[in-house]
N, C-alpha and C positions, 0 to 999 in steps of 0.2 A: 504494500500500500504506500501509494508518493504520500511525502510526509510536507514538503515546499510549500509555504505561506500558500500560494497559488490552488494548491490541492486541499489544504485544510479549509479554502475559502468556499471554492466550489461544494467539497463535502458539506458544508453548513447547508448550504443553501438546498443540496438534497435532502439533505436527512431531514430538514423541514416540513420538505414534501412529502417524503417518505412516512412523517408520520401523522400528517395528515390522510394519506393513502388508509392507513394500520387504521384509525380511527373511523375513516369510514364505511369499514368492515363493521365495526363493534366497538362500546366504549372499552375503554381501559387501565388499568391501574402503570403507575410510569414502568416499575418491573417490566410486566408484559408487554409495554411499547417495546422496550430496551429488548428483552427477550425476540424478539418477533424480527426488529431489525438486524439480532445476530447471526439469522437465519439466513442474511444475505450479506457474507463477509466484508462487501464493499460498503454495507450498511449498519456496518458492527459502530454502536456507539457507546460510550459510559454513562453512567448518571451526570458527571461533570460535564456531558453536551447537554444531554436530555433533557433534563429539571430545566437550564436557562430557556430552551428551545418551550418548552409545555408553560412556562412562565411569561414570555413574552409569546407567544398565539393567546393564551389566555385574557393577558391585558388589551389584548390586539382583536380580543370577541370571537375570536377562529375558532375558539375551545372553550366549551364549558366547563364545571367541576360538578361533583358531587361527593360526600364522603356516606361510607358503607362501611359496618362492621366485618370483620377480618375474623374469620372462626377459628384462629389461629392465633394472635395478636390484636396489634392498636388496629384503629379504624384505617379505611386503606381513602385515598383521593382519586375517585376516578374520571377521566376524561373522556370528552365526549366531543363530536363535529358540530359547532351551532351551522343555520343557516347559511351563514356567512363567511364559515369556514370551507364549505362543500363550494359554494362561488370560488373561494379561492382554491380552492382543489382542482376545480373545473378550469380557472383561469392557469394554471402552473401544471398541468397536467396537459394542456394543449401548447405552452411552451417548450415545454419539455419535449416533444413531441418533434416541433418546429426548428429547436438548436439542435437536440441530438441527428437530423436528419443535415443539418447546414453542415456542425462538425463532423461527421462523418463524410460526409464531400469534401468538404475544405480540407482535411486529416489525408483522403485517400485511405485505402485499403493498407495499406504497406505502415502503416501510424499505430506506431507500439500500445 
């Protein structure tokens, strides 16, 4: 995994996506975000991304909360896609779409 200012920046800006994608599957507890996105190594992230990422979509209305007893422990924070989250799922999920198909031209085939 590139580790270059350039590559940690790009990675935010997925894994954003990424977990607005996770969410609107099903709500979720930040674990299971984190979990889900290690499922796709490029998308392996720690608590130390996550929490800031779930913290600013939340204050940004993208994500709701709610808290649920844990049959195990303390209460768990779960998150969910508001309205206006799925907009922007819809809107970064068709960009996504539209860069990955440019850099891929632009890159050629032969682009490590």
């Amino acid at each position: 995994m590139p580790t270059s200012d350039r590559a940690v920046q790009l990675r935010k800006g997925v894994i954003e996506l990424a977990i607005l994608a996770v969410l609107d599957r099903e709500e979720c507890y930040a674990i299971e975000i984190i979990d889900r996105l290690g499922a796709y190594p490029a998308l392996a992230a720690t608590p130390g991304t996550v929490y800031p990422l779930l913290a600013r979509l939340t204050k940004a209305d993208l994500v709701g909360t709610r808290w649920a007893e844990s049959p195990g422990g303390p209460p768990r924070k779960y998150y969910r896609l508001t309205a206006a989250g799925r907009t922007s799922l819809a809107d970064g999920a068709t960009a996504w779409v539209e860069l990955r198909g440019a850099m891929t031209e632009i890159l050629g085939t032969d682009a490590p």
